[in-house]
Structure formats: C-alpha cells, structure tokens
Backbone as CSV, one residue per row, in Angstrom:
resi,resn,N_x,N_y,N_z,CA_x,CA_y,CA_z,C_x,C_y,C_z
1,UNK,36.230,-5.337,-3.006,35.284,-6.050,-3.844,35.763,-7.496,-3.949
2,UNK,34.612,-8.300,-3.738,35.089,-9.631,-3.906,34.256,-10.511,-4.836
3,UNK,35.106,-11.545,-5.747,34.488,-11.883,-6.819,33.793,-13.579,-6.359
4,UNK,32.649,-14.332,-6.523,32.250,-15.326,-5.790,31.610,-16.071,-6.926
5,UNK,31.522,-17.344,-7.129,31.013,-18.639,-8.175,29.430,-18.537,-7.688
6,UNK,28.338,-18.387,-8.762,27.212,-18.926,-7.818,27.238,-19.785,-7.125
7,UNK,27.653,-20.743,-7.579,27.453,-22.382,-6.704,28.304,-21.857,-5.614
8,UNK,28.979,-21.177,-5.308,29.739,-20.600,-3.605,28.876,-19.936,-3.288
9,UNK,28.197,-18.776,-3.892,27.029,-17.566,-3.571,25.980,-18.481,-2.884
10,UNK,25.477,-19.397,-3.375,23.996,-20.345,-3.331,24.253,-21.186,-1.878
11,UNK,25.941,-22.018,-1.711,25.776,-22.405,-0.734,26.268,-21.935,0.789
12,UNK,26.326,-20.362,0.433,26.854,-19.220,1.537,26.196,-18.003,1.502
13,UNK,25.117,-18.550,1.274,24.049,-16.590,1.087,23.640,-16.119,2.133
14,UNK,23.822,-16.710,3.517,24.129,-15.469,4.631,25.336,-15.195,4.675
15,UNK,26.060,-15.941,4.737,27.870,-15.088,4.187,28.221,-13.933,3.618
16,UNK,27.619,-14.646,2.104,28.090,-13.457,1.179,26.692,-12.462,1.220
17,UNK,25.661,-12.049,1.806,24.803,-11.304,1.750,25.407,-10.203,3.040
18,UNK,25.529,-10.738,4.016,26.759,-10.064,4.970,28.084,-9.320,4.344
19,UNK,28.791,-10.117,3.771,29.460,-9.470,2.910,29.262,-8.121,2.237
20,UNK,28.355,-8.344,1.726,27.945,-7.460,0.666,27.077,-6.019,1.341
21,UNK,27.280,-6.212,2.569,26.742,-4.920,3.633,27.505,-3.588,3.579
22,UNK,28.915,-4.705,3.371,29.898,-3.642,3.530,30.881,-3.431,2.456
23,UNK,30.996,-4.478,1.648,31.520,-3.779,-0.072,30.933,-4.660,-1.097
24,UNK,31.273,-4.214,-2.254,30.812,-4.743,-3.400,30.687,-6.409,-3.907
25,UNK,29.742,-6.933,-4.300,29.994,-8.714,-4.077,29.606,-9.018,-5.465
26,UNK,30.691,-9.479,-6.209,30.843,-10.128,-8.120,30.083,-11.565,-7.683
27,UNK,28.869,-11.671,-8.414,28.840,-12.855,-8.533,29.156,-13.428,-10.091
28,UNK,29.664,-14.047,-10.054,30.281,-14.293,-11.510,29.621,-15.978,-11.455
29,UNK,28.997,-16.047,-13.623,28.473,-17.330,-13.764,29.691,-17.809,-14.916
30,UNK,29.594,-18.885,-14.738,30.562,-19.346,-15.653,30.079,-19.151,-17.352
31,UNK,28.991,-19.591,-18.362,28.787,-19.279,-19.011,27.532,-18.295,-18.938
32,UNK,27.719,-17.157,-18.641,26.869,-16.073,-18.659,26.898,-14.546,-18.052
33,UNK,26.205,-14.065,-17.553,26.616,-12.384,-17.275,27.118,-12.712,-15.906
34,UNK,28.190,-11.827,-15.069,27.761,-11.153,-13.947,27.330,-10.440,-13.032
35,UNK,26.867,-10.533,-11.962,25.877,-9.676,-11.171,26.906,-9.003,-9.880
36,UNK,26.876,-7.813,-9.501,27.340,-7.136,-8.651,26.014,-6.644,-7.635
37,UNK,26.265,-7.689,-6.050,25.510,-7.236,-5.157,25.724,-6.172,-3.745
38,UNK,24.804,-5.358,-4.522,25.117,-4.288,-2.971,23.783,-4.096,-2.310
39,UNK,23.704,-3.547,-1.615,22.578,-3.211,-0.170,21.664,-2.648,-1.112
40,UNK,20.654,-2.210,-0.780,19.354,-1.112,-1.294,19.185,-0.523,-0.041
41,UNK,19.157,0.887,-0.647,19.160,2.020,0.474,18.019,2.386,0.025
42,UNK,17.487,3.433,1.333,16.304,3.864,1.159,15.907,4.567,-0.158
43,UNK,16.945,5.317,-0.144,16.809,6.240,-1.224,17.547,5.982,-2.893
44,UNK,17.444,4.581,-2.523,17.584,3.974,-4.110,16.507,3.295,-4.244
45,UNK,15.552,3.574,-3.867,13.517,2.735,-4.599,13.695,3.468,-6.063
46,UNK,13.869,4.696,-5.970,13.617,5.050,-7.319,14.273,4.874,-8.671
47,UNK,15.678,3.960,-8.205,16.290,3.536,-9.322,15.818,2.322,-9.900
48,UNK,14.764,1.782,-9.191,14.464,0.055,-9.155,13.445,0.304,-10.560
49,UNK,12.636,1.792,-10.528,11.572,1.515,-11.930,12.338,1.846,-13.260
50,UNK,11.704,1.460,-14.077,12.303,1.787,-15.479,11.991,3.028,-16.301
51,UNK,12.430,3.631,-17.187,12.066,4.904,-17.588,10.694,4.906,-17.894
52,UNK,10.148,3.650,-18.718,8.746,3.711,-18.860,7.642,3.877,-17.553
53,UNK,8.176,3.021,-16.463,7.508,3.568,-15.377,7.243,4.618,-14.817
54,UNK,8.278,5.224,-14.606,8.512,6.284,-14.157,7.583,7.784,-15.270
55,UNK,7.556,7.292,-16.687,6.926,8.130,-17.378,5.441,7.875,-16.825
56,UNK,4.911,6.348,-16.778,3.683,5.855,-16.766,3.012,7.143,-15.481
57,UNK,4.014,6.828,-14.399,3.536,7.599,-13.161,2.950,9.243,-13.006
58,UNK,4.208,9.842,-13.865,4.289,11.060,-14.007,3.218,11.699,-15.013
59,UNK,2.698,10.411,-15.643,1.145,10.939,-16.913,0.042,10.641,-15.649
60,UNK,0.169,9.710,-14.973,-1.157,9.583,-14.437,-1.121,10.733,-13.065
61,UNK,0.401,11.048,-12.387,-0.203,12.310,-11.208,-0.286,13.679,-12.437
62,UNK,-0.071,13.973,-13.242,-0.632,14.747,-14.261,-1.787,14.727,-14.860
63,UNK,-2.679,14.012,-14.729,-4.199,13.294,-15.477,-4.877,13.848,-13.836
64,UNK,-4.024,13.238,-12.688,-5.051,14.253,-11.564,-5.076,14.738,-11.334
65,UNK,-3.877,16.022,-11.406,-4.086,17.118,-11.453,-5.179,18.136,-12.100
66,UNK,-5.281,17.429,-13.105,-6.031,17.859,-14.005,-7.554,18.028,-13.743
67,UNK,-7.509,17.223,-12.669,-9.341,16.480,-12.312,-9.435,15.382,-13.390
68,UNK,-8.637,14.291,-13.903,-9.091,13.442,-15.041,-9.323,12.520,-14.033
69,UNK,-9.830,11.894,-13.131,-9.725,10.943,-12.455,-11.594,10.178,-12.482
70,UNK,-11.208,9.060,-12.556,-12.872,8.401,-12.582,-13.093,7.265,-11.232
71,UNK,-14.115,6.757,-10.359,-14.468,6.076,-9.722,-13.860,4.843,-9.682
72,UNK,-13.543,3.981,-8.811,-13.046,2.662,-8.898,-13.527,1.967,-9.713
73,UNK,-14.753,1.513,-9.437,-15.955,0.892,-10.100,-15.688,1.135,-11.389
74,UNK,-16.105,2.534,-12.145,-16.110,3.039,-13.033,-14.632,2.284,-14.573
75,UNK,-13.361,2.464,-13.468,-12.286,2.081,-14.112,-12.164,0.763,-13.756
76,UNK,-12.401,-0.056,-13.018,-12.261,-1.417,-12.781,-13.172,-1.814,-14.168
77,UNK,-14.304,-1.064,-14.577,-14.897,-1.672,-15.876,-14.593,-1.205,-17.271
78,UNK,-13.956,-0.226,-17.346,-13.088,-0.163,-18.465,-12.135,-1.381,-18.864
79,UNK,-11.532,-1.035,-17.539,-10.292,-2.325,-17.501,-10.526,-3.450,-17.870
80,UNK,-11.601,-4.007,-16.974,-12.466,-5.370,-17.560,-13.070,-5.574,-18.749
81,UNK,-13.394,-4.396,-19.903,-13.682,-4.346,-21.489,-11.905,-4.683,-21.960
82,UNK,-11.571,-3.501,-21.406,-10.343,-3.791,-22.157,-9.076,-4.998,-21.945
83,UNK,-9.109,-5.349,-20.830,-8.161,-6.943,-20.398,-9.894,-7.492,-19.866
84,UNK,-10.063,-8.164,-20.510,-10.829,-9.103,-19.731,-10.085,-10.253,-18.842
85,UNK,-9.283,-11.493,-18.892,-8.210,-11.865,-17.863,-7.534,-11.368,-16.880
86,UNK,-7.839,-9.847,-16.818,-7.134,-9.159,-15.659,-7.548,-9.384,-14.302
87,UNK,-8.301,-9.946,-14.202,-9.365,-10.033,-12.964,-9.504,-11.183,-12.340
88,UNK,-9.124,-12.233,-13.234,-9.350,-13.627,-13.170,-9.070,-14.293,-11.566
C-alpha cells in the first residue's frame, strides 16, 4: 500500500491509477479525509448502491411481480403531476 499527496495523485494519474491495479493507493489530503483507491471488479457494481437503493429496487421488482405495473405514458404522467421539473 502506498500513501500519495493529491497534488502528486493529480499530476501522475496514469501512474498512480496503474498503481492501484495492483495494490492499495492512500490518497491522503492535507486538511481533510482520505481516500483509498482500488480497481472495481465486476462483481463489486453492487456495492456502489446504497441501502436505500437497493431497498428502492427490491419494492419495485416486488410491485411486478405482483402485476402492479402501469404503461410508460401512463407513469411518465403521474410523474409529471407529481415533479413537474422532472422533464424539463
């Protein structure tokens, strides 16, 4: 694992993105958090949503199971009562 300054990260990010193929890469800020960069594997997509997402998903393939499902049209105009700016 190697620990790196943004301002080194920023002016070596095919370097340290290479780097980081093959072990762990600290980017450390001087006044603020640090970030640890590694690869994304295939089979880490599903860590990327948040619990709420992941709930959001699991109500709506449950709603079709169900047969709750309505027309594009149909829900594009709900949507549009209910966010009107959504569309913009």
């Amino acid at each position: 694992m190697q620990t790196v300054s943004v301002t080194e990260f920023r002016g070596n990010i095919k370097k340290y993105l290479e780097l980081a193929e093959k072990e762990k890469l600290v980017i450390h800020r001087n006044k603020g958090v640090s970030f640890v960069l590694t690869p994304l594997n295939d089979n880490d997509e599903d860590t990327l949503l948040s619990d709420a997402q992941k709930k959001a998903i699991d109500k709506g393939l449950e709603a079709i199971s169900k047969g709750k499902v309505m027309a594009d049209a149909e829900a594009r105009k709900k949507i549009k009562e209910k966010y009107p700016n959504f569309f913009k």
